[in-house]
N, C-alpha and C positions, 0 to 999 in steps of 0.2 A: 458771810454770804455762802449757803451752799453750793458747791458744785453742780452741775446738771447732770446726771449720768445719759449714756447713753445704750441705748439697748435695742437689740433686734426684732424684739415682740415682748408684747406683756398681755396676759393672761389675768383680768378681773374679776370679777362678782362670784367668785368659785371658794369654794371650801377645800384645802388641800388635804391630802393626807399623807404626812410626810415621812412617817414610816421612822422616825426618832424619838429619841427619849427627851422628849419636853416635859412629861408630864401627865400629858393628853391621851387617851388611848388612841392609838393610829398616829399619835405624834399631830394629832389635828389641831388646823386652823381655820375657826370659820369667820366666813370674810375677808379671804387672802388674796393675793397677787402673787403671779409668781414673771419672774422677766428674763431674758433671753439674750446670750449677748455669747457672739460667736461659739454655737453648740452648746455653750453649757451654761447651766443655771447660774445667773448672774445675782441674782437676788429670790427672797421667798420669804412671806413674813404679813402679817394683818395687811390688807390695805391700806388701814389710816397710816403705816408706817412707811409706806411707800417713798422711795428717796424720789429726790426731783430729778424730774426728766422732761424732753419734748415731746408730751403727748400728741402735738399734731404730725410730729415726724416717725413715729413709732404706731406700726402695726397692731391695733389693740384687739383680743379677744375677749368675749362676753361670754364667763361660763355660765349664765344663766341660772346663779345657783347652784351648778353640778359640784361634782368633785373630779380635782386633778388626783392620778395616782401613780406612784413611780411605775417606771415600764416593767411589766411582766418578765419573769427570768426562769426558764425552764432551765434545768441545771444538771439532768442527767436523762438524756437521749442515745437510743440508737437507731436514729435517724433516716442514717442513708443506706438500704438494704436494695434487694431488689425479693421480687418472688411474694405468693399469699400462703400462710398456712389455715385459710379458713378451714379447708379440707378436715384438718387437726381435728380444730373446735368443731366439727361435723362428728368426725370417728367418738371423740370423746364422750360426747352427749349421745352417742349410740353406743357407749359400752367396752369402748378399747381403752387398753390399757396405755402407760407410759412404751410399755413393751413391744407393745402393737402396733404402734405407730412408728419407732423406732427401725422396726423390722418393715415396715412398711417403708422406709427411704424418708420418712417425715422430720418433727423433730430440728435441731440448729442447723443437722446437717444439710435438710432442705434447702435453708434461706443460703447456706455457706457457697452453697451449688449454685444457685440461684443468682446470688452476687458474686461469682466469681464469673458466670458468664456473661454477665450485666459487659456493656458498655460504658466508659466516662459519659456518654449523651444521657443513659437510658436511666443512669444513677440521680444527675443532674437533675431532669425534670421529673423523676419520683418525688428525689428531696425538695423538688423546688416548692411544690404541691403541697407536702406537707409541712414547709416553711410557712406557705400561704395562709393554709388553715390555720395558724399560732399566730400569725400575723393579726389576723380579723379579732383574734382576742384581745388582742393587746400586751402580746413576747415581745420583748426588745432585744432580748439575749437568750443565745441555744447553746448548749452545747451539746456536740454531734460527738461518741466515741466512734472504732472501728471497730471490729473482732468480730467480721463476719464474712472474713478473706481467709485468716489461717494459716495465711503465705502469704510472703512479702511484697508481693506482686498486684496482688489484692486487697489487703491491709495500705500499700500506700496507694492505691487506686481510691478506697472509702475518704482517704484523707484529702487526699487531692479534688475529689471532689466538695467534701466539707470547704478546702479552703477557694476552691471556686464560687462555691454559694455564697460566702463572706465577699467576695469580690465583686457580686452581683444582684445582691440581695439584701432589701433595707434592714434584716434581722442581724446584729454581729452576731458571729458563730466563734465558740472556743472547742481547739478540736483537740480529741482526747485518745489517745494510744492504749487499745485495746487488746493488744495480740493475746493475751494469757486470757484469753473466754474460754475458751473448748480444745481439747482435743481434736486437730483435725484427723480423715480418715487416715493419712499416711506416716502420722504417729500413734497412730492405735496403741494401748500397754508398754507408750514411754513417753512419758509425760515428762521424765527430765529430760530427753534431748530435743520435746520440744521448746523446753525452757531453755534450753542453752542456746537456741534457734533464737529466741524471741529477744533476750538476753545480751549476747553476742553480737549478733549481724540486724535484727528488723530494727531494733530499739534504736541503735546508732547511726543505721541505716537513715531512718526518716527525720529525725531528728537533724542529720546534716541538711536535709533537705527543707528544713522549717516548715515540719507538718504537724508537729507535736510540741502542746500546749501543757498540757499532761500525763501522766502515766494513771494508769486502772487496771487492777486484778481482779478473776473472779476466784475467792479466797474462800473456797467451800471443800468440804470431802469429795464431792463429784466434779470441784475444780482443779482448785491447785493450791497447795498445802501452804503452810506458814513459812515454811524452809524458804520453798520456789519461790512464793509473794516479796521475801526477804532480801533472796538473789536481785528481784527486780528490781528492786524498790533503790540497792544498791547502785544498780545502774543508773536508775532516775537519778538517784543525789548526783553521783559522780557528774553527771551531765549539766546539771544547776536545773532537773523539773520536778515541782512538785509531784504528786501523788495520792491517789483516793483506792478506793477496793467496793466492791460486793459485797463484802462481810456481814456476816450472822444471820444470812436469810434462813436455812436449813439446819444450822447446827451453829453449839458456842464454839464455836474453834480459834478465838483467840484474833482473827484478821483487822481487827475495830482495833486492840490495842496496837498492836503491829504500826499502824496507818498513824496512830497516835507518835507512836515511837519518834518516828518518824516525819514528825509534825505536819501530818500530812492536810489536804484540804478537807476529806470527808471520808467520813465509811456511810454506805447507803444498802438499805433495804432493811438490816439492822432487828429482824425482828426477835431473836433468841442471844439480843446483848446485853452483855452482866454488871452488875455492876461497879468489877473492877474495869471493866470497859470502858464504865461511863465515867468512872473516875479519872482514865488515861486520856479519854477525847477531852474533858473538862480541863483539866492543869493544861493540854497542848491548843487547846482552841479550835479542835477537829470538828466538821459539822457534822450532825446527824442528818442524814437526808432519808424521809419517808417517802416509799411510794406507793401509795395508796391503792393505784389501776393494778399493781400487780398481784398485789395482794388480793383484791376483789375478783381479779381475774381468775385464779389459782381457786380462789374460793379456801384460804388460807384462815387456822384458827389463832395460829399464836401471834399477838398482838406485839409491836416493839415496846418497847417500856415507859409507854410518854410518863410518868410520874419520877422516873429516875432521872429522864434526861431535863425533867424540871428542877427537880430537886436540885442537881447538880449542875443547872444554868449554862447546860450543853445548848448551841444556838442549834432551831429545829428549820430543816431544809424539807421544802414538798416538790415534788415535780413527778412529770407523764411515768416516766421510765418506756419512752413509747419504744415498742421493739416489737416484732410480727409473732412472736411465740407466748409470751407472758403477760405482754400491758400492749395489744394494737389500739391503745388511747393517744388520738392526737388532740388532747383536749385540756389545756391545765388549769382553766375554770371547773371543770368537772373535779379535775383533783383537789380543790380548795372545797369543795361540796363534802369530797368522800372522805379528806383529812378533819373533816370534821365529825358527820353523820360517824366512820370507821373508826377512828381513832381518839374521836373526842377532844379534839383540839380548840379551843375559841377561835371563832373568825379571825382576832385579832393574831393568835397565833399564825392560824393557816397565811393568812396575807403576809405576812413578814418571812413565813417559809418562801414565797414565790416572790417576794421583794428580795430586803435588806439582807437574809440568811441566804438566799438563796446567791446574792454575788460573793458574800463569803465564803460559800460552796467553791466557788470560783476561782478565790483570790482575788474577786473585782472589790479595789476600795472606790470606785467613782463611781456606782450607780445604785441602784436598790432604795434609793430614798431620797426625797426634795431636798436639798440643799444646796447654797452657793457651789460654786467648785465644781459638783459633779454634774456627769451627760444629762443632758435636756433628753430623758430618753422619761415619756409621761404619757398616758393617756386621760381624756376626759372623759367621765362617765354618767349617766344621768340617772343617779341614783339619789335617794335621802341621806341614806348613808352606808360609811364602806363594809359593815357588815352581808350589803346586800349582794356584793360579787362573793358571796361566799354558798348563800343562802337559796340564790338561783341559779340556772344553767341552760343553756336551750333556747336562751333569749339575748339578743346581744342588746348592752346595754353604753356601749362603746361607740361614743361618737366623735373625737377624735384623736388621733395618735400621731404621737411628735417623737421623732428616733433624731439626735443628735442636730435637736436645735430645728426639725425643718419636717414640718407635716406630712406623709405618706399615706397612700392610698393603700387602706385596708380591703380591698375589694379588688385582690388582684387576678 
């Protein structure tokens, strides 16, 4: 005689998309159930297979047909700033240069000013706002870096705030230690003793404080070289944190293998990496994370190498990159549109960047995709099918969203 199971809700008449390798493209089920039993997916698999249970004592929903789909996972944010550089994108489209705006106080060091005079209040309900927005789509997971402090003071104020929005906001947030972005102004033409700054005292610094998730370099000529990114990265290990980079936005400088070396979670933006590159993130499991908004935003011609990172079965990461200079896109429906239309990605690809690759991004082995074991974190959507979160934008198609086992209002 079978056992009855029991279960906190179950989920009918819906078609999943489970975002694994069954076979299926999208890992799909049609005519699934999926069931619910303390936060995390207890079960998922055809209806007719449905194990016994008390259906009169079990909360049941009627997808109507729809499709469930793992929760959204935006994977590479800089979130929580304060200040606008619309001004920028004004001077820009009238004619000024990088130069000119630079010289005009604009530029990182604007928003650096900006957030460093910010308040924890003023940071707070910025982020919280733009939490909101990603919410209504259907983000289950964010992750927020910092490096727009510069100073430690600043840098764990960005984080402190990150980890207050996790403590008060149905989105989980993984926060990421940023201090190597820029140059701030009071290291002007010494870039190693701001790495021995960042290195020495803020890295260790926050860390004691469990602010830091992970470590992130920006690993460019105008950032901070292979040597400095290698220093840090050192520290990370020493400490037991993973590690991701910027690398190959502007130039092949080598930062993608580095991160590789180092088995680290990802190199992102990625667009002039090689293919010894891709051969280093390949043997180590590093993701490639595309960002599409910045790319479009820049109005950017060199394209990342999606046929290498196919080739070589690098798993492909999409997300915002939202940040007030480069990608001010709070949108990652939008980025599944442009990882497509820009880079020529199949939907199915783009979806698995903002799912399944994109918790890899992470280090998350429990979410990105419908299965036993992992976070009830899902939305339903009232589509035909999952090609069409990819296909449109502009239109929310999201009518309900379940963050660990327990429905939340998208409409905050």
């Amino acid at each position: 005689m079978s056992t009855i199971q029991q279960f906190d809700a179950i989920w009918h008449n819906v078609h999943l998309a489970t975002m694994t390798n069954n076979g299926q493209p999208y890992g799909a089920i049609r005519d699934g159930a999926l069931a619910v039993k303390d936060g995390l997916i207890a079960w998922c698999g055809p209806k007719a297979e449905l194990p016994p249970c008390d259906l009169l004592a079990t909360p049941l929903f009627d997808g109507q047909g729809q499709w469930l789909i793992p929760g959204l996972i935006d994977c590479h944010t800089h979130l929580v700033y304060a200040g606008s550089r619309a001004n920028e994108f004004e001077m820009r489209l009238n004619g000024a240069s990088y130069q000119d705006i630079a010289a005009a106080g604009g530029g990182i060091k604007s928003t650096v000013a900006a957030t460093r005079a910010a308040s924890h209040e003023e940071l707070f309900v910025l982020g919280k706002d733009r939490l909101n927005a990603l919410l209504s789509q259907g983000v289950t997971t964010v992750e927020i870096k910092s490096g727009y402090g510069l100073n430690l003071e600043t840098e764990q104020k960005i984080l402190e705030v990150a980890k207050i929005l996790d403590e008060n906001h149905p989105i989980q947030i993984e926060k990421t230690f940023l201090g190597a972005h820029a140059l701030p102004a009071e290291f002007a033409n010494d870039s190693e003793g701001y790495i021995d700054l960042v290195v020495d005292t803020m890295l260790p610094a926050l860390h004691a404080q469990g602010l830091v998730d992970a470590v992130d370099v920006f690993c460019e000529g105008i950032g901070f070289s292979v040597a400095q990114s290698r220093r840090l990265f050192e520290k990370a290990r020493a400490l037991g944190l993973p590690v991701k980079a910027h690398a190959e936005q502007l130039s092949a400088l080598g930062g993608a293998s580095l991160v590789a070396e180092f088995g680290g979670l990802s190199a992102d933006h990625i667009e002039y990496l090689t293919e010894t590159d891709v051969q280093a993130m390949a043997k180590a499991g590093t993701v490639a994370v595309l960002l599409p908004g910045a790319y479009y935003f820049l109005r950017e011609t060199k394209m990342p190498p999606i046929d290498l990172l196919r080739q070589y079965q690098v798993p492909i990461a999409v997300s915002t990159d939202l940040n007030p200079g480069t990608s001010p896109l709070c949108n990652l429906p939008l980025m599944l549109n442009m990882a497509c239309t820009l880079f020529r990605l199949t939907p199915e690809e783009a979806l698995q960047g903002v799912t399944i690759n994109a918790a890899k991004a992470l280090g998350k082995t429990d979410r990105g995709s419908l299965q036993a074991g992992h976070r009830a974190d899902f939305g339903l959507y009232a589509i035909s099918q999952p090609a069409e979160l990819c296909y449109q934008f502009g239109v929310s198609q999201l009518k309900q969203l379940i963050i660990n086992g327990k429905e939340v209002n998208v409409r905050r």
